[in-house]
Backbone as CSV, one residue per row, in Angstrom:
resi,resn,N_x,N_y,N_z,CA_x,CA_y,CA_z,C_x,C_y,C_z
1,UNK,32.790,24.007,-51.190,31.425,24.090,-50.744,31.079,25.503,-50.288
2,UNK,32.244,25.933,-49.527,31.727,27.315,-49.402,31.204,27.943,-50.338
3,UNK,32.021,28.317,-51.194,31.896,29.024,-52.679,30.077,29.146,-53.040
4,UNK,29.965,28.099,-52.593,28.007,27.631,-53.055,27.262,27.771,-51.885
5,UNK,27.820,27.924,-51.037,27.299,28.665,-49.501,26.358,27.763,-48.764
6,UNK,27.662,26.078,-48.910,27.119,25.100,-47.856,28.361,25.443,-46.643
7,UNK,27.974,25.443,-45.429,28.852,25.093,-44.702,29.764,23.914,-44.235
8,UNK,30.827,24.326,-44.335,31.949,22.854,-44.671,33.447,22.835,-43.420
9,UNK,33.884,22.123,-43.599,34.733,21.599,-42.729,35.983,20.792,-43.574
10,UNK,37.394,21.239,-43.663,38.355,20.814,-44.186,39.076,20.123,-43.311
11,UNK,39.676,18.667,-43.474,40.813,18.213,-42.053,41.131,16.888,-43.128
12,UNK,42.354,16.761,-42.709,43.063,15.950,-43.288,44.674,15.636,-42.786
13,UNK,44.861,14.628,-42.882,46.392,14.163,-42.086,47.241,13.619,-43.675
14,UNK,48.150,14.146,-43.519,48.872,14.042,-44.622,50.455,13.964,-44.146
15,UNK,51.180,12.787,-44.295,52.536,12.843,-43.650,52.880,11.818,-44.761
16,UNK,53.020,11.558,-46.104,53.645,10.708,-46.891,54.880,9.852,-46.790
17,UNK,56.055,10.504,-45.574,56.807,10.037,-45.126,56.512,8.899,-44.028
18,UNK,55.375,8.966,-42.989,55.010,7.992,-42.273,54.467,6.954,-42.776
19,UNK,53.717,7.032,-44.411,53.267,5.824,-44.642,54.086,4.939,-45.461
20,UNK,54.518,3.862,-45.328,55.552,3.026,-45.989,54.993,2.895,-47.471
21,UNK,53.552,3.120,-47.520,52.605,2.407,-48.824,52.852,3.761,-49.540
22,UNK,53.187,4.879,-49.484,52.665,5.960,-50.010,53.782,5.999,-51.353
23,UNK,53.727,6.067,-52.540,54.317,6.437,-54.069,53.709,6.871,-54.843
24,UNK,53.944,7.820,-55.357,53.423,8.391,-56.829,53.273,6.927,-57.967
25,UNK,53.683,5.743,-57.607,53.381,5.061,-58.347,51.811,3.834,-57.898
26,UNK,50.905,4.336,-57.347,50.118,3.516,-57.145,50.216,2.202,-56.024
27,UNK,51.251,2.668,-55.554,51.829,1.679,-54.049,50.060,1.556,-52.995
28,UNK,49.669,3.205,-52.413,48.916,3.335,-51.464,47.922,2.971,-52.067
29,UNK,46.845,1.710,-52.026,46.168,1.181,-52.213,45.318,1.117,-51.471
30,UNK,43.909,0.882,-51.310,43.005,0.284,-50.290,43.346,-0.963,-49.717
31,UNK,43.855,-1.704,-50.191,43.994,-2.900,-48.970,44.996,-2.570,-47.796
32,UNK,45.787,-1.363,-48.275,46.656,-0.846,-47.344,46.207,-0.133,-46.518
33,UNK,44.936,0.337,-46.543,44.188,1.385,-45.138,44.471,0.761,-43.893
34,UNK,44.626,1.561,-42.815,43.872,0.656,-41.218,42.339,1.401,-41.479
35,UNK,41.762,0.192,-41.587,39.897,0.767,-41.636,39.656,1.338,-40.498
36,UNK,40.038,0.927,-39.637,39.667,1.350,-37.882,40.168,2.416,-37.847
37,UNK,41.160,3.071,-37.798,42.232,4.389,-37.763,41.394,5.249,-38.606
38,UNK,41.405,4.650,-39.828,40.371,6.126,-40.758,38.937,6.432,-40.352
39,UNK,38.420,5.090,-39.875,36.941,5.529,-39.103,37.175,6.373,-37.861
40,UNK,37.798,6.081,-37.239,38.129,6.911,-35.685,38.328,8.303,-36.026
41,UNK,39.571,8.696,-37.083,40.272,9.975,-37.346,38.547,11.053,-38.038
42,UNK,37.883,9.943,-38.779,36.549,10.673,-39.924,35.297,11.059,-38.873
43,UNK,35.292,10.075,-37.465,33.957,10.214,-36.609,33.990,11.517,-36.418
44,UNK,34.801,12.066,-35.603,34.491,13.314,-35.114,33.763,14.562,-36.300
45,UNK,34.407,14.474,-37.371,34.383,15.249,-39.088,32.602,14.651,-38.855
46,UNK,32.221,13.532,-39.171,30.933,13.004,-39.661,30.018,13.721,-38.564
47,UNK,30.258,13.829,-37.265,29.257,14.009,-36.635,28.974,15.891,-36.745
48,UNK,30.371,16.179,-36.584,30.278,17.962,-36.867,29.383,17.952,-38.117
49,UNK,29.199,17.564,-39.837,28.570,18.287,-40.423,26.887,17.483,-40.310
50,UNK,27.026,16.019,-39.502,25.621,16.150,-38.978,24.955,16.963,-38.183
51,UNK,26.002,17.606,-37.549,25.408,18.403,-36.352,24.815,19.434,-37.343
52,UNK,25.478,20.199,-38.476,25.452,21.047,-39.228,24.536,21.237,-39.735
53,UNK,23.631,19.747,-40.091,22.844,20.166,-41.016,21.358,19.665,-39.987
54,UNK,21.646,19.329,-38.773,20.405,19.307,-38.499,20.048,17.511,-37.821
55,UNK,20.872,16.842,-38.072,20.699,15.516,-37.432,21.726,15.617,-36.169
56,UNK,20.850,15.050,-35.021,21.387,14.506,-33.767,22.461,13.418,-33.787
57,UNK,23.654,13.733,-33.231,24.282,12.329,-33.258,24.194,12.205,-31.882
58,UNK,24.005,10.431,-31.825,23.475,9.355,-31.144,24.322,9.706,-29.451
């Protein structure tokens, strides 16, 4: 996004060893998410590029 001169924000947790689901063969699936854990870890991310572009978070 930079490159095109939006302002952006990179973050990501990546430990393949902690997740039991994780294989190059299609193991890590969506039914395997914790939905709650990825919403919690993404809020903070969602509200920074709202802040970014101009919407109030709540």
């Amino acid at each position: 996004m930079w490159e095109i001169g939006v302002p952006s924000v990179v973050f990501t947790e990546h430990n393949p060893f902690g997740n039991p689901h994780f294989d190059q063969n299609g193991g890590d699936t969506f039914d395997k998410i914790d939905v709650d854990y990825f919403a919690a870890i993404a809020r903070p991310a969602i509200t920074f590029q709202a802040e970014l572009i101009g919407i109030d978070a709540p």
